[in-house]
N, C-alpha and C positions, 0 to 999 in steps of 0.2 A: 370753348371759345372764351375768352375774354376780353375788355373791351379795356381801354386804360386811356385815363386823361388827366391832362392838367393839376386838376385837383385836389387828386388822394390817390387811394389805394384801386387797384384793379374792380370792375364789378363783372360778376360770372353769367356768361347763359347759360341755365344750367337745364332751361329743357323749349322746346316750341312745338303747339299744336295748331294745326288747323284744320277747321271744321267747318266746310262750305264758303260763306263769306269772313268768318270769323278768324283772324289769323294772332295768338295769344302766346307771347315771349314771357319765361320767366327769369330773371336772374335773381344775385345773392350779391351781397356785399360781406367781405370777409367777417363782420361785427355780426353776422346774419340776419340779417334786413333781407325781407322778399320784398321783389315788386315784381309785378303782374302789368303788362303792356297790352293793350289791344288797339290797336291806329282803327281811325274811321274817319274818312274825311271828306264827307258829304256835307258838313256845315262848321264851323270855328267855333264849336266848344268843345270841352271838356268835363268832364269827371274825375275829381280825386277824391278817393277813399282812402284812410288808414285806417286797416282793423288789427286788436290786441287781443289776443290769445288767454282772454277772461273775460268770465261772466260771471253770475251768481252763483254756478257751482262751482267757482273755485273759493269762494269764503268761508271761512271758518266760523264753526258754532258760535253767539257771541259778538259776531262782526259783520251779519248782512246787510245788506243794504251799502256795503262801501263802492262796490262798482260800479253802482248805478250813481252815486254819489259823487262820486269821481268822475262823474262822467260833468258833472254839473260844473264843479272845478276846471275842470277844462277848457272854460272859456271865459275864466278870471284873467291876470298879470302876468307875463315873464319880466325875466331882467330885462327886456328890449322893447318890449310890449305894455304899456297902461292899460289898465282893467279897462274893456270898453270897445280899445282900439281897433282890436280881430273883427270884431263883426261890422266896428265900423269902416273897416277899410273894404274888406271883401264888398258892402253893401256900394261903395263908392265904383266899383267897378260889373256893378251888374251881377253879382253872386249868387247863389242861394247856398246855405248853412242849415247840418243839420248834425245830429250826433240819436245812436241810441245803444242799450244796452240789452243784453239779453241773456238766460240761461250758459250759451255757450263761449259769446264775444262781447265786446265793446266797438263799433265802430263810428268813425267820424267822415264826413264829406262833403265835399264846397262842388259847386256846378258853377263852369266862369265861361267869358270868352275866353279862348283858346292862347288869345295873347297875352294872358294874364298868369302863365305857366308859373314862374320865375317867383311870382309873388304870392302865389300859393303855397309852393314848397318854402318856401322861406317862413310863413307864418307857421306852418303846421309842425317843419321840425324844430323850426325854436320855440311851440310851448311843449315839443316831446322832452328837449332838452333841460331849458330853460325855465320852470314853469315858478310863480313866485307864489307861498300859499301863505298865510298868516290867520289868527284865530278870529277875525271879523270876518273874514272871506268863508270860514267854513262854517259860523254862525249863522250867515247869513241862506248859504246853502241851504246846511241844513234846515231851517224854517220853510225855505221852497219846499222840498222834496216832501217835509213831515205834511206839509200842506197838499202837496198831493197824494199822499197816502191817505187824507183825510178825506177829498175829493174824491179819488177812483176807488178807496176801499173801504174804508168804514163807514163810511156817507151813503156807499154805494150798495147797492143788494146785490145787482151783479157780480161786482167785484168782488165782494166779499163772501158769497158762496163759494166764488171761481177757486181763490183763497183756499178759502177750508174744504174743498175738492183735492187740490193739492198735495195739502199738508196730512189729510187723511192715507190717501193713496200712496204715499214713500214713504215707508217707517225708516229708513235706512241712505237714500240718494242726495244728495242734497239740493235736487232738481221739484226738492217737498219744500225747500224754502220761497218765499217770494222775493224775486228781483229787485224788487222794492224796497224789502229791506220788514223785518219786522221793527216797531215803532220804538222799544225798547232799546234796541241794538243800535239803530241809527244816533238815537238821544245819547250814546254813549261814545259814539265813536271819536277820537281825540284827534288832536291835526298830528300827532306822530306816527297813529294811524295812518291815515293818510297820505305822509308823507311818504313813511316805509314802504303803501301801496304802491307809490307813480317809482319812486326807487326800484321796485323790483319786477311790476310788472308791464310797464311802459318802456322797455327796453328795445333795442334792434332785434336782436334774437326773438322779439316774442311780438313781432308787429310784421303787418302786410301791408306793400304799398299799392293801392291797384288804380292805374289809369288808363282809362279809355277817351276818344274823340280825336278830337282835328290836332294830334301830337307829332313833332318829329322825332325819332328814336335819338339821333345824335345829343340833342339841345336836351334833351329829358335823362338821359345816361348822364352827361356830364354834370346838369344842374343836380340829382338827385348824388351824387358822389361828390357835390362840392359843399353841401348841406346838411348828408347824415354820414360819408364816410369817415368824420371825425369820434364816431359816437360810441361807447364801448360796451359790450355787451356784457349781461349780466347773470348770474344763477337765476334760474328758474322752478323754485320747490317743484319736487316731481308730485306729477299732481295723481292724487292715490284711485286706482278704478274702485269704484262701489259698485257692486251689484246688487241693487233692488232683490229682495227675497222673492220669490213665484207667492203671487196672493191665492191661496187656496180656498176661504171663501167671502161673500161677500161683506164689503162693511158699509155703514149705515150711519149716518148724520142728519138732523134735523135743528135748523134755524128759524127761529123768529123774526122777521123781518119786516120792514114797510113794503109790504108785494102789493098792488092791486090783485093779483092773484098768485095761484101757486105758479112755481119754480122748479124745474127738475133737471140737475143734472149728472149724469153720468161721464164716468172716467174709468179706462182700461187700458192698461200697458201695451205700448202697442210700438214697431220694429224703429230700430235703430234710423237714420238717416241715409247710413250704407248698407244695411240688411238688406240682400236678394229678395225678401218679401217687400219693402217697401212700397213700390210700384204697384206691388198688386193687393195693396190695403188702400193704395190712394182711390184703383178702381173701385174696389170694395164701398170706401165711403160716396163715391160719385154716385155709385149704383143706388147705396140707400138714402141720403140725403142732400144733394146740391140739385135743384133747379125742381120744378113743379112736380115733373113725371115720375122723381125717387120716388122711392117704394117708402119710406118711413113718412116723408113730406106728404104724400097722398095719403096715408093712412092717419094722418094727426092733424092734419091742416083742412085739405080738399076733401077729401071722401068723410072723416071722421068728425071733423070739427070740436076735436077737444083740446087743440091748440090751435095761438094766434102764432106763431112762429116755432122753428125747430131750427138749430142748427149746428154742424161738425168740423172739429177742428183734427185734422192729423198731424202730428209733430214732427217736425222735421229737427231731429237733434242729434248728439254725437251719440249718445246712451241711447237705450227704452227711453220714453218719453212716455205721455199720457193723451191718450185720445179720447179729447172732450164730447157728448154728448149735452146740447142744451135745450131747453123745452120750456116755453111761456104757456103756461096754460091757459083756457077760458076762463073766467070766471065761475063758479058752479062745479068746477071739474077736479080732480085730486091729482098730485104727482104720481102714485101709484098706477092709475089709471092707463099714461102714456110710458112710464117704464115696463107694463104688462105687454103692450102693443110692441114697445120694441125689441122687449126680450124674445117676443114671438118672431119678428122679424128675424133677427139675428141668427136665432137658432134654425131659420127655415133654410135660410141662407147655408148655414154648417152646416145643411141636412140635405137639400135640392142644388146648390151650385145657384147657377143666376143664368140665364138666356146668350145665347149667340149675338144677338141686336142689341141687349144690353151691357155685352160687351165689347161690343162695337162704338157702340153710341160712349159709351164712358172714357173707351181711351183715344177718339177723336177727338172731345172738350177737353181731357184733359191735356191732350198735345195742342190745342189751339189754346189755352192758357199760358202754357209752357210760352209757345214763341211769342206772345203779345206781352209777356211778363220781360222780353230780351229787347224792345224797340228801342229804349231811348241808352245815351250811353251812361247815365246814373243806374238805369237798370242790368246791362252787363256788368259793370263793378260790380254791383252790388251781388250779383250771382256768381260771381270769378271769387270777389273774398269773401262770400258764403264758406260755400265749396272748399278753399283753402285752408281757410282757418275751421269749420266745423269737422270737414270729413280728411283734411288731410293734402287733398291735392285738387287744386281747381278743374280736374279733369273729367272729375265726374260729372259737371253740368253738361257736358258732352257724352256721355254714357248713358245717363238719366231716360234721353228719351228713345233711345234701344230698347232700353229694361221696360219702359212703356210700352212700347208699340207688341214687345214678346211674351206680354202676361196671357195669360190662359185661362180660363173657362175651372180649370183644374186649383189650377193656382189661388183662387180666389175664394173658389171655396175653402182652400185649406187655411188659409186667412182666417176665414169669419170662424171656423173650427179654432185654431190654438188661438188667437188674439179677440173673442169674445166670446170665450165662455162665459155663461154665468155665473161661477163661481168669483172668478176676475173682478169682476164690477166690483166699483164705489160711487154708491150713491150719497147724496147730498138732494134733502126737501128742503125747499126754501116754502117758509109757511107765511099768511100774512099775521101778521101780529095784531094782537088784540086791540083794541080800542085801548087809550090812555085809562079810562072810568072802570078800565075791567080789571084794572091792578097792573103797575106800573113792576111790582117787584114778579110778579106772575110772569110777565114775559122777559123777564129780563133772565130770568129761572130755567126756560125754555129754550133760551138762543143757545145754548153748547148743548141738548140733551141728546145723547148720544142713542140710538135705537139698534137693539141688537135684528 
């Protein structure tokens, strides 16, 4: 079907799903611009997102940190636009703006009243198009961002384990770099850089439109075909798959830092965002770590009490990714202490399976997360151009909790079997660091000392 106006060129349906209340139109514009429709019209707002088909793994050795960086640029000048004006206009109409970047995407998105359609698209694709950049605008940038790199990571003991977690665990992905950018590579980056960035990857072809709320189909086809079907689509470097090596055995990091006490974290490669295992790593981790009654939280927390918190992160990305394991310990107590506890956990788990009620009880929360994660219409975009741009087709958010509901008792042990072996792990102790009076170059000696 195509739909053709006024304006420009034809724009295509090229597919429609619905799912209970949820009823989600895709088309194309022949420059290859998606956009993603979902009408809801219980209140006059909206949601628009645009998300770009890069993150942090698509940089080059030498050049991190530009994505996220670019992302900062983003809400400097166009030729139509004063630096300023964007957020001050959307603010005049009752807005909210926000933008972020990540491993796999970059996205942008304004929340308006509903009768403010017109003026949304108009701002957003003219600074797709449009955008003006000079060397004060990206000096200035950069000093934000190094500023928060100071902030969230080298200031930060969290951050900066999380960091060398990372960078440890991927000899090879570039999912071992930080988002952020390392501080070197930022310090270096030039505005032709930059420029050549928004040139080649802020293109139609390599962007999703996703709009959900109080929208009419007609008024939203013709305004978005009157704003981006001028726009010409670009090459796209094909972007090279890395496979992460199989870590066959464990590796081993130990930092100096300002801890009140020790720091423990663990990381293991753990399934794709489309991987058929997926779902039944997310019970996995519900099982040992989220909420009082997990088996790893009672064993380190409640029953043990050698930690004042624990907590698990499961990756949701296009590759293997890295599932975080985090541990604050007592005072008094050692990082070794609670990675003994959880290797024991882990491996009971790849040895006994886990309970009928417990997993029961796992893919209940996690399906009552699932839909309270779907209430407002910033939250359906934002899981429509998840979906899209990560895995390929916004249709797996509508799969997702199938795969949920059908994991097994079986399934999950095989999880905790190939995706936590021991051998897998990388650890990282975070230690507290010595008193100033106990030798300033002593600990400074000790923050990269690597432990076999």
């Amino acid at each position: 079907m195509n739909t053709l106006n006024a304006h420009g060129p034809a724009i295509e349906l090229v597919d429609a799903h619905t799912a209970g209340t949820l009823a989600v139109e895709k088309y194309r514009l022949p420059n290859g611009l998606v956009l993603l429709y979902l009408p809801d019209h219980q209140a006059p707002v909206l949601s628009y997102q645009t998300w770009f088909r890069v993150g942090s793994r698509h940089e080059r050795p030498g050049k991190t940190g530009i994505a996220h960086l670019f992302e900062h640029l983003m809400f400097k000048e166009t030729k139509n636009t004063p630096e300023g004006e964007f957020d001050r206009r959307l603010e005049r109409i009752g807005g909210r703006v926000n933008a972020a970047t990540w491993l796999d995407w970059t996205y942008y998105y304004e929340d308006v009243p509903s009768a403010h359609l017109s003026e949304v698209v108009h701002l957003e694709s003219d600074r797709m198009q449009h955008m003006v950049l000079n060397s004060d605008q990206l000096e200035a940038e950069r000093d934000v961002v190094l500023n928060e790199r100071k902030e969230y990571v080298d200031n930060d003991p969290n951050g900066k384990l999380s960091e060398v977690l990372w960078r440890a665990a991927f000899t090879e992905h570039p999912y071992g770099h930080p988002t952020i950018g390392w501080a070197e590579d930022i310090e270096a980056l030039s505005l032709e850089d930059c420029l050549a960035f928004y040139g080649t990857y802020y293109a139609p072809n390599n962007a999703v439109l996703v709009v959900t709320g109080d929208v009419d189909r007609d008024a939203l086809l013709t305004t978005i075909v009157a704003h981006y079907g001028a726009m010409t689509s670009q090459p796209i470097p094909p972007h090279d798959a890395v496979v992460e090596p199989r870590q066959t055995e464990p590796r081993r990091v130990e930092q100096r830092l300002p801890l009140g006490a020790e720091r423990l974290l663990m990381g293991y490669h753990a399934p794709a965002v489309t991987d058929p295992r997926h779902a039944a790593f997310e019970v996995l981790n519900e099982v040992l770590f989220e909420g009082d009654s997990a088996r790893v939280y009672r064993a380190l927390v409640t029953d043990g009490e050698l930690a004042s918190s624990v907590g698990a992160f499961v990756p949701g990305f296009r590759d293997p990714g890295l599932y975080e394991v985090s541990v604050d310990l007592r005072p008094g107590h050692r990082a070794e202490e609670a990675e003994d506890v959880i290797l024991d956990h882990f491996a009971r788990v790849a040895r006994e399976g886990i309970s009928e009620a417990e997993l029961t009880k796992a893919r209940n929360k996690l399906e009552t997360t699932f839909y309270r994660t779907l209430q407002t219409a910033q939250q359906r975009a934002r899981a429509l151009g998840f979906w899209e741009v990560t895995a390929g087709d916004y249709r797996h958010l509508f799969t997702a909790i199938d795969l949920l509901r059908g994991v097994t008792r079986a399934e999950v042990q095989a999880a905790a079997a190939t995706f936590l072996a021991p051998e897998g792990r990388t650890v990282v102790l975070g230690r507290p660091a010595p008193e100033a009076n106990d030798g300033a170059d002593e600990a400074e000696a000790d923050a990269d000392e690597a432990v076999e």
